[in-house]
Phi, psi and omega in degrees: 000140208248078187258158181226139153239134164258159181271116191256076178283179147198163202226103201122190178219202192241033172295191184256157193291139166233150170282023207250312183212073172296340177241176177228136173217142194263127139235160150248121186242119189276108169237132184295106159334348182247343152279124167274122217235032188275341189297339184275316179290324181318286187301345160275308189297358172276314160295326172315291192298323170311321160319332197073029192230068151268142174071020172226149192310118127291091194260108199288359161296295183313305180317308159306301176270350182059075171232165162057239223261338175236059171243008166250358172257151199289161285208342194274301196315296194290337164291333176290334169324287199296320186300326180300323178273005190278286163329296182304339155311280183298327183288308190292030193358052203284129228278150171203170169181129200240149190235161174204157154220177197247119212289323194274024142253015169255180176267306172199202172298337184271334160311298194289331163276292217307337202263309162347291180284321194291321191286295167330297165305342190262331181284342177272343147290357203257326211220014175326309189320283173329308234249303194297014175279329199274140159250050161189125175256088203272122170245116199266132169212135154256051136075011189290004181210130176264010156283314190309284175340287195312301174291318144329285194301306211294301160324298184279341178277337184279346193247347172248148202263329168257080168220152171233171195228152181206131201279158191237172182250109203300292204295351174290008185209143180265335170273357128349300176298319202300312194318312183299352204273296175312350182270312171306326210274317201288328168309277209303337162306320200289301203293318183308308181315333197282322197118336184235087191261128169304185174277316179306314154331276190290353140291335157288333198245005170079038135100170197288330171288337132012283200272336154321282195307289237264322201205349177257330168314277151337279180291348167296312189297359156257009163275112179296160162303000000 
């Protein structure tokens, strides 16, 4: 039996637009089940703990902005967090692809999923070759926006013949993470483009060329189309 399971995040809501959070953006991230990727998770939770983060959620906004739980921590510690998880990215060359809409171009919420599920259906129609050898489509979410849910079940189940969703706990799953960690990276791409990255952004990450060397470079080579 053949499975791909994805991983779902997102960065926003489906609320009325502020400039503060302009965009509502989906990513997904794919992993094929007969590759095996635990000698890579090993190794990441090793490097993790010399850090002093065993066993713990990396949730890349908090990490950034120095929030929750990394809001006493210094500023050397949390880049090397997101570079570990950056590494682990790059040894798994892990498959992702992220959708967005721009808010202050929807009308409202029935707007903002219909454009949504429309961008999403044409792409799993677009990648049938990819999505239909499996006989199982595992879809992972927790479920934190019941529009998302909702456009998830409805899309992959009328256009794929075998799928199932299983709500998740982030910390349980590190490529979970990984999805939030790319759902984070493509807002700060949305924002470099625009120009506008906070000052806090480009302190962490040492400016828009920073994030290009270091973390955009990289994860393009690896967005599916």
């Amino acid at each position: 039996m053949k499975e791909i399971s994805i991983f779902v995040d997102e960065s926003g809501d489906f609320g009325a637009y502020n400039n503060i959070a302009p965009y509502y953006i989906v990513t997904m991230v794919f992993h094929d089940q007969e590759n095996d990727i635990s000698d890579c998770l090993n190794s990441l939770e090793q490097e993790l703990s010399y850090l002093g983060y065993t066993n713990h959620c990396l949730h890349t906004g908090p990490i950034i902005r120095m929030e929750e739980e990394f809001k006493n921590e210094d500023i050397v510690v949390r880049r090397k967090l997101l570079m570990k998880l950056m590494g682990f990215i790059r040894k798994i060359k892990i498959r992702h692809k992220s959708f967005y809409i721009e808010k202050k171009n929807m009308q409202d919420v029935t707007d903002a999923t219909g454009k949504l599920s429309k961008q999403i259906g044409n792409w799993i129609k677009d990648n049938y070759d990819m999505l239909l050898p499996y006989d199982t489509v595992k879809i992972y979410y927790d479920n934190g926006q019941v529009e998302l849910s909702r456009i998830l079940a409805s899309v992959f189940n009328v256009l794929l013949p075998s799928v199932e969703t299983k709500k998740v706990i982030p910390s349980d799953y590190r490529l979970f993470q990984v999805a939030d960690f790319i759902c984070s990276m493509k807002l700060i791409e949305l924002k470099i483009n625009n120009h506008n990255m906070s000052i806090q952004e480009q302190r962490f990450f040492g400016g828009e060329d920073g994030v290009n060397k270091n973390y955009l470079k990289d994860l393009r080579k690896w967005e599916l189309k």
